[in-house]
C-alpha positions in Angstrom: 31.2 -16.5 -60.2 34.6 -15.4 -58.6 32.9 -14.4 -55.4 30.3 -16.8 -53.7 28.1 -15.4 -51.2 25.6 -17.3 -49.4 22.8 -15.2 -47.3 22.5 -15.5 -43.1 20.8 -18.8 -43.7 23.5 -20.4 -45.8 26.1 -19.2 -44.2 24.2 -21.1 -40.9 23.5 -24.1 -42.5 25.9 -24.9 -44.7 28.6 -24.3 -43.0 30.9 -26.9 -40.6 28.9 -28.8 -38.2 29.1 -31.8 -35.7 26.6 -33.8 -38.3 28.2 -32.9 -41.0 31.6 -34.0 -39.5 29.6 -37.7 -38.8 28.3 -38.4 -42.0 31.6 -37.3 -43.8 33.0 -39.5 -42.2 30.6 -42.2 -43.2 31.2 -41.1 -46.9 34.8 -40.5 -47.7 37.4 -42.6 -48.9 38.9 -44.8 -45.5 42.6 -45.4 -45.0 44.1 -48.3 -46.5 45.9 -50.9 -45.4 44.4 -50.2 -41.7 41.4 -52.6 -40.5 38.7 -50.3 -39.8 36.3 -49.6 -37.2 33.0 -47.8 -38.1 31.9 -46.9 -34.3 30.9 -43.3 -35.3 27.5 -42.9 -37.5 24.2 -44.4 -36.0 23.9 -46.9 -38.7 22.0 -49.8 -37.1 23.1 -53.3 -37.5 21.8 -56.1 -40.2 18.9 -57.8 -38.2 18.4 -60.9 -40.8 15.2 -61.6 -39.1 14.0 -58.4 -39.9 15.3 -57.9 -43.3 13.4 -61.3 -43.8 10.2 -59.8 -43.1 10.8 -56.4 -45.5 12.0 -59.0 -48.2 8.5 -60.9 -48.1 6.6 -57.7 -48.1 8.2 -56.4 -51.5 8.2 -60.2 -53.1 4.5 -59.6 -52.2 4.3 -56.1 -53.7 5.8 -57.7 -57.0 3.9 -60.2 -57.4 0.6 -58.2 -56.7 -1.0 -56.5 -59.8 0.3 -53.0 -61.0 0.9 -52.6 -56.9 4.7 -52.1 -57.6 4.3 -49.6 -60.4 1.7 -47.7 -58.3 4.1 -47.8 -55.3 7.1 -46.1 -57.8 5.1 -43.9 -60.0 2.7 -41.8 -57.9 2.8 -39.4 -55.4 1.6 -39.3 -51.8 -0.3 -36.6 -49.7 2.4 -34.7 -48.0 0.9 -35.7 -44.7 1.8 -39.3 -45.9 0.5 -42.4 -47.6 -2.9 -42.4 -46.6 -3.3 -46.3 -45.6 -0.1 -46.1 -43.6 -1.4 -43.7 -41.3 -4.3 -45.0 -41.0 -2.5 -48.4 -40.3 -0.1 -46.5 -37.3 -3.4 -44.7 -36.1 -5.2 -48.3 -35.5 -2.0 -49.6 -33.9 -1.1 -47.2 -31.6 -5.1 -46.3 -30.7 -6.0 -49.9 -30.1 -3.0 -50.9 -28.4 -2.5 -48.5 -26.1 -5.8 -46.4 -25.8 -4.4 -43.0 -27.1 -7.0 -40.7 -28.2 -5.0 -40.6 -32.0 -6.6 -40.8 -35.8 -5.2 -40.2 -39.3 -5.3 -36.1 -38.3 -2.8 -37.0 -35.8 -0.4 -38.6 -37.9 2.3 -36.7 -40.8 5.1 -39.0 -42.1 8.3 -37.2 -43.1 11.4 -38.0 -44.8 12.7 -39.5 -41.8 12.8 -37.7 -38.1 15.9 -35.5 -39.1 13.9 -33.4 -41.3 10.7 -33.8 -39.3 12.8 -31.7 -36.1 14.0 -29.5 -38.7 10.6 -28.4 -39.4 9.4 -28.5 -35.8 11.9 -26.7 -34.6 11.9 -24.1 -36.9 8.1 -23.7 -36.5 8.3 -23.1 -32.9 11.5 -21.4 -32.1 13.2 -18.3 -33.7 11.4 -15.1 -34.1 7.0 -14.1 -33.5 5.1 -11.7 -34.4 2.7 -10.8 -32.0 0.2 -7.9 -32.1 2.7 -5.9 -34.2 5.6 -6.6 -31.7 8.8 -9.2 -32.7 9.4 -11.5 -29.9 12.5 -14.3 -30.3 11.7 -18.0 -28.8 13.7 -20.4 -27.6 14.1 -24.4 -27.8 15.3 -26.2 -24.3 17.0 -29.3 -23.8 16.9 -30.7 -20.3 19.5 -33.1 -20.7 22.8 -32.4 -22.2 24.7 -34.3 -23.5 22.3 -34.3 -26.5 21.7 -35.6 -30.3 24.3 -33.7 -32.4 21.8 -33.7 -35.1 19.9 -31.1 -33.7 22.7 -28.7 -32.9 22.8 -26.7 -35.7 19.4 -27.2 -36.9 18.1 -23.8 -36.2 17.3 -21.3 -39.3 17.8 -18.4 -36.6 21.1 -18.4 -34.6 20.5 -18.5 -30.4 17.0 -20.5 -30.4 18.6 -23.6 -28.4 19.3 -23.5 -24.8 21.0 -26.7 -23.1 20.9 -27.5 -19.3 23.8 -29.5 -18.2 22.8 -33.3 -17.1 23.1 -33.9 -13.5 25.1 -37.4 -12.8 26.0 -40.0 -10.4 29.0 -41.9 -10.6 29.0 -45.5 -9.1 31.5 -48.0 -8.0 31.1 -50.6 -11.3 33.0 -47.8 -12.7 29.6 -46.7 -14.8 27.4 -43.2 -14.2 24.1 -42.0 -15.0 22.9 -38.5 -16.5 19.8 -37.2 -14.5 17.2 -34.3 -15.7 18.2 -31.1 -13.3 14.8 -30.2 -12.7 15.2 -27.8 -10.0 17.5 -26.0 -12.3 15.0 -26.8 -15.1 12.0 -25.5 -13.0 14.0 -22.2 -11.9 14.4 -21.3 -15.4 10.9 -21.8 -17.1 9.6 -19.7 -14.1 12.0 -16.4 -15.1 12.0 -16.8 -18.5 9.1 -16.6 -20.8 10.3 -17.2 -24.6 10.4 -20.7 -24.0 8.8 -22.5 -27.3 9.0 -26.0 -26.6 11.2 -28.4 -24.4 13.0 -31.5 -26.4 14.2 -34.9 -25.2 15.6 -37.7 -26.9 14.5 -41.5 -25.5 16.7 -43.1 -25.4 18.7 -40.6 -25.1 21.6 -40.0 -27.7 24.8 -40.5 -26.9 24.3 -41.6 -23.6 21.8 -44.6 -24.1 20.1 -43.1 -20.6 16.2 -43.6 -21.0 14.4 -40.9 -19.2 11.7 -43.3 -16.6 8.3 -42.8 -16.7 8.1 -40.2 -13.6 10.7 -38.1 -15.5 8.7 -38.1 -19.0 5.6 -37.5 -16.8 7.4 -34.8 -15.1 8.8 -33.2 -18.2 4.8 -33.4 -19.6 3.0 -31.3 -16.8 5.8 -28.8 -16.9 5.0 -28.4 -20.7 1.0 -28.2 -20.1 2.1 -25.7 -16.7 3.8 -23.3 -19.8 1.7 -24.2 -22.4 4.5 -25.4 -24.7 4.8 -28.5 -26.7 7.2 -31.6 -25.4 9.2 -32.3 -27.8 9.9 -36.9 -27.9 12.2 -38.6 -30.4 11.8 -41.8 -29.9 13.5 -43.0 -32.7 15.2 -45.9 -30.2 12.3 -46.0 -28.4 8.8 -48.0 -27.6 7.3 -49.7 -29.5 9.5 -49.8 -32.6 12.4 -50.4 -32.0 11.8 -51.4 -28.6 15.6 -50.8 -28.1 15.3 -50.0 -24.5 16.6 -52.5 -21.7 14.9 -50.8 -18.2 11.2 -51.9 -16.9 10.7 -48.6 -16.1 9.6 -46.7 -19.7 6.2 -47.1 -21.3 5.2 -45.2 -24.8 4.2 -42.4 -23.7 1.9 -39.5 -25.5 -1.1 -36.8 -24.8 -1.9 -33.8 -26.4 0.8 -31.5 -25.3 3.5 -34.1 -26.5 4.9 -34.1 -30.3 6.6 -37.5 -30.8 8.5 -38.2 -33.0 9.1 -42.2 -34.7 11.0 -43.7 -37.2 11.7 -47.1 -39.1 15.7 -45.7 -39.6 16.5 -48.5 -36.4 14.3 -50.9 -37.2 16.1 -51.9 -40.2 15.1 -49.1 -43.1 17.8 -46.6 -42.5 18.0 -45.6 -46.2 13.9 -45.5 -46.6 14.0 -41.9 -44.4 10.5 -42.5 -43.2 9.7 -40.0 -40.2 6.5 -40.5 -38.2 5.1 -37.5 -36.3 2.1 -37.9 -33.9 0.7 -34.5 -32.3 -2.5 -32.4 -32.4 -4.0 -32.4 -35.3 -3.3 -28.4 -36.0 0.5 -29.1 -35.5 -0.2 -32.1 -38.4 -1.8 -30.0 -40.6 1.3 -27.2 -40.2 4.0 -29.8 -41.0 1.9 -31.3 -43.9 2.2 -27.7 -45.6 5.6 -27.4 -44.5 6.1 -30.6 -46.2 4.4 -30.1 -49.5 6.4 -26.7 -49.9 9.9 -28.0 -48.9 9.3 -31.7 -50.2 6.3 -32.3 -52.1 5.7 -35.4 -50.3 7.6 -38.1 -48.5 9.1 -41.0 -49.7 6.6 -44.0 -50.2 8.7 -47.3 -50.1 8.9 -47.3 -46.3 5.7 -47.1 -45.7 4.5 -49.4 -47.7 7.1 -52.3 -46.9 5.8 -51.0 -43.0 2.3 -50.8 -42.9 0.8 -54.2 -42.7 3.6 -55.3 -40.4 2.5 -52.5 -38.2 -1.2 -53.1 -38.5 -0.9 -57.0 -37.7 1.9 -56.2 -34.5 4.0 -58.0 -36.2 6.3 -54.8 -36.0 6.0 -54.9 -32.7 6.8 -58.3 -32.2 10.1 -58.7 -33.5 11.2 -55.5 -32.4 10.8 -57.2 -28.9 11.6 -60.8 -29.4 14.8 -60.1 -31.8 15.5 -56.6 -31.9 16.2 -55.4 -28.7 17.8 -59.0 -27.5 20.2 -58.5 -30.4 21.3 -54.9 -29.4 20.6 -56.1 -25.4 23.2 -58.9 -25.8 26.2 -56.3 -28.0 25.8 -53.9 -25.7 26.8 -56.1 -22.7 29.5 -57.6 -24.9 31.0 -54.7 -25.6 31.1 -53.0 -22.1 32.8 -56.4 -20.8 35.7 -55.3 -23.7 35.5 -51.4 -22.7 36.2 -52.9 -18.9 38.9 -55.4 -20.6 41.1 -53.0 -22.1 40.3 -50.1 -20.2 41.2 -51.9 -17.0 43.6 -49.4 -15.3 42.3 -46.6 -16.6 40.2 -43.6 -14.9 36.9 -44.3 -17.1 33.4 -44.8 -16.9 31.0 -45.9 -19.4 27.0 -44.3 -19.1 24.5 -46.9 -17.8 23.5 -49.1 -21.1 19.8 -48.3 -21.3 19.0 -48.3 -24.7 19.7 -47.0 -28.3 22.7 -48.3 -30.0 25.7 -46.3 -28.3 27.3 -46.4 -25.4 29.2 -43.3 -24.3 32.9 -43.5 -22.8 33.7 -41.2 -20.1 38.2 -41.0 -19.8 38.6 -38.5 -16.7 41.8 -38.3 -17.1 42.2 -38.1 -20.7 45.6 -35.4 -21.6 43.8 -34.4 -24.7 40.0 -33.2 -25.7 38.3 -35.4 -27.5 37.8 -33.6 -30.6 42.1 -34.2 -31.3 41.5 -37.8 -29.5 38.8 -38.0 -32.4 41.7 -37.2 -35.0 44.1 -39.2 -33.8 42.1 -42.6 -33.8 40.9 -42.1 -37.2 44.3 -42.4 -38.5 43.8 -46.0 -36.9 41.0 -46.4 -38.4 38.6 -46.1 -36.1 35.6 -43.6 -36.4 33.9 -42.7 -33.3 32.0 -39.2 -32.0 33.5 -37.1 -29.8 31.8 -35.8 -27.1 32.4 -31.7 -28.1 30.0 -32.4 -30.7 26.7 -33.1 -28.1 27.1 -30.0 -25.8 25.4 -27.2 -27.0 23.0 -24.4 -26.5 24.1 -21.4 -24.6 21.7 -18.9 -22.8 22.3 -15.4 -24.4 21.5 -14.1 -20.5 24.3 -16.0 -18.4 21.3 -17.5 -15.9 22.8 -21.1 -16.9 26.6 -22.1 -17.0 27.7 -22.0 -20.5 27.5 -26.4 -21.7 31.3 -25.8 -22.1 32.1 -25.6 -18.4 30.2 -29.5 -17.9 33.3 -31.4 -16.4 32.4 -34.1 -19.1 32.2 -31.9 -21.9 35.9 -32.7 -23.3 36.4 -36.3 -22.1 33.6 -38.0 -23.6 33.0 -40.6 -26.8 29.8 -41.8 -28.5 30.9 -45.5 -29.6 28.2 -47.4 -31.8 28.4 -50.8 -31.1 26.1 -51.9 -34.1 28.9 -53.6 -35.6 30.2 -56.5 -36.3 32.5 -58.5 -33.2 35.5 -58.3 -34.3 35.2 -54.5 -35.6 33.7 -53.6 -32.5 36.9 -55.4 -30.5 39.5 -54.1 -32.4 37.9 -50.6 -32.1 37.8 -50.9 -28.2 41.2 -51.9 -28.2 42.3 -49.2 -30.0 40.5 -46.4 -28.3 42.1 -47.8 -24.9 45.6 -48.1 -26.3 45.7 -44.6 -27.3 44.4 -43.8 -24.1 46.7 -45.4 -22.1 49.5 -43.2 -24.4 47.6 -39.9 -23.8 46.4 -39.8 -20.0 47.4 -36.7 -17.6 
């Protein structure tokens, strides 16, 4: 073919985006002769504890019969591996009283493609009566996951309200839910499909509290709209969250999303979607028309661990002390080497980022992005997690968010001395490109 024309969706889709910029980066070739510092993707960290317990569950699946070959040679339902639902449904039912079974449980191939199907199923364009209406997904706290930027099948079905902050003395601030703002615009405008957090939140590592998630949950049963939870960081797997103040949370207007990507099987893609049973039913067709079924090997290494708590257990004894201890480790070398600086870092409460804030940085972040990579160091600039503007002009565009071009995503996941030496760089070439 001399010409090669993709349709409206392909152009959309396969086209340059923020996630496809990340995981690029993750694949190509790196410069050589430069040490390197992989601060970008959210790869989580070797957990040696944890990969102990996935290695005993497949040394267990070998020596067991034909339970190997079984595992490898047959399809699943494309709601999931029957017994691993069933396992999540007992765990989750028993141990914190939520009125779940199997029929509220799909697995996916991993919580990427489970919000690509969600989203798409309740945003874009409706048919009703005869008449086309066009819905739209909201996001109450931007900054927000870059993954679901360009998501969308239909272009203009995200809308982003700009995070309120607060800026304290420690040189650190805090994004907070604008729910005036948020209230004011549910009540004019009535294609709203669904409302979507992340918690943690990522970049920022801010974990919504309890009040704000039940906040968020009456407005969606007030509108009659799903909430939208990734909790990939989140309760009770991984359990990387550091505040008192945030419980698993779900009821029947929620549409949580869980994974087993940060609790050590990033490669396994295994997705976990809890909501009404109808909405399980939808993605299972979804899924058995886009995928067949989902991958099997996660669940399986999973499943018992999650039905004894055993899960549950390291995730808080080792998991989230592991990430608990980085994380301060590395904000005592952002406050090292930024020392001088105009900065801030976002309050450290969870997931496996933290997200740099230069005020006075001479440059956006997107070329401060390019210019550290030819150090070696791979980080996300903050462009990238700004996005969803409101056709109608009743918001501020994301663009016009003072932090919108002075902002990194840093994953401290890695190693020490990486981790360092990235800091290190980041505030040299700072201290060289300041206003």
């Amino acid at each position: 073919m001399k010409d090669i024309i993709f349709s409206d969706f392909g152009e959309k889709l396969c086209g340059p985006s923020g996630i496809n910029d990340l995981m690029d980066d993750l694949g190509k070739p790196l410069p050589k002769g430069i040490p390197l510092s992989l601060m970008g993707g959210g790869n989580p960290a070797r957990i040696p504890e944890v990969e102990s317990l996935y290695r005993q569950r497949m040394a267990g699946i070998m020596e067991n019969g034909t339970e190997f070959e079984d595992l490898i040679g047959r399809y699943d339902a494309p709601q999931g591996r029957i017994k691993f639902i069933e396992q999540i449904a007992e765990c989750l039912s028993g141990k914190y009283g939520w009125k779940i079974g199997p029929e509220n449980i799909a697995v996916t191939n991993g919580s990427q493609s489970a919000f690509f199907y969600l989203f798409n199923m309740f945003s874009g364009t409706y048919t009703v009566n005869g008449k086309t209406v066009k819905k739209r997904i909201i996001f109450p706290l931007v900054p927000e996951y870059v993954g679901y930027a360009d998501q969308g099948i239909e272009r203009g079905t995200f809308t982003g309200i700009n995070a309120d902050f607060e800026m304290y003395a420690d040189r650190t601030f805090k994004y907070k839910i604008d729910f005036p703002r948020l209230e004011k615009y549910l009540s004019s405008h009535d294609d709203t499909a669904a409302l979507c957090v992340t918690r943690p939140t990522n970049p920022t590592g801010n974990v919504l509290t309890d009040d704000e998630i039940t906040h968020l949950s009456e407005l969606s049963k007030r509108y009659d709209i799903p909430l939208f939870i990734d909790n990939a960081y989140g309760l009770p797997w991984p359990d990387i969250i550091f505040t008192d103040d945030a419980k698993p949370f779900w009821d029947e207007n929620v549409i949580l999303s869980m994974s087993l990507s940060k609790i050590g099987l990033p490669s396994l893609r295994t997705g976990i979607i809890i909501a009404q049973k109808e909405i399980i039913k939808a993605i299972s067709n979804l899924n058995a028309i886009a995928a067949l079924a989902s991958g099997s090997v996660g669940q399986a290494l999973a499943g018992d661990l999650i039905r004894t708590g055993k899960l549950i257990e390291i995730a808080h004894t080792v998991v989230r002390p592991f990430y608990e201890k980085k994380s301060v480790q590395t904000q005592k070398w952002i406050h090292k080497y930024f020392k001088g600086g105009n900065y801030y870092v976002h309050k450290s409460e969870g997931s496996i980022f933290l997200w740099l804030l230069m005020e006075d940085l001479a440059v956006p972040a997107k070329e401060f992005y390019q210019l550290l990579k030819k150090k070696g160091v791979f980080v996300m600039p903050g462009e990238f997690f700004f996005f969803g503007n409101q056709a109608d002009s009743t918001l501020p565009p994301v663009e016009e968010h003072p932090h919108y071009s002075k902002c990194l995503r840093l994953n401290y996941a890695g190693s020490a001395e990486e981790v360092e030496r990235g800091i290190k760089t980041i505030a040299e070439l700072y201290f060289q490109n300041r206003k």
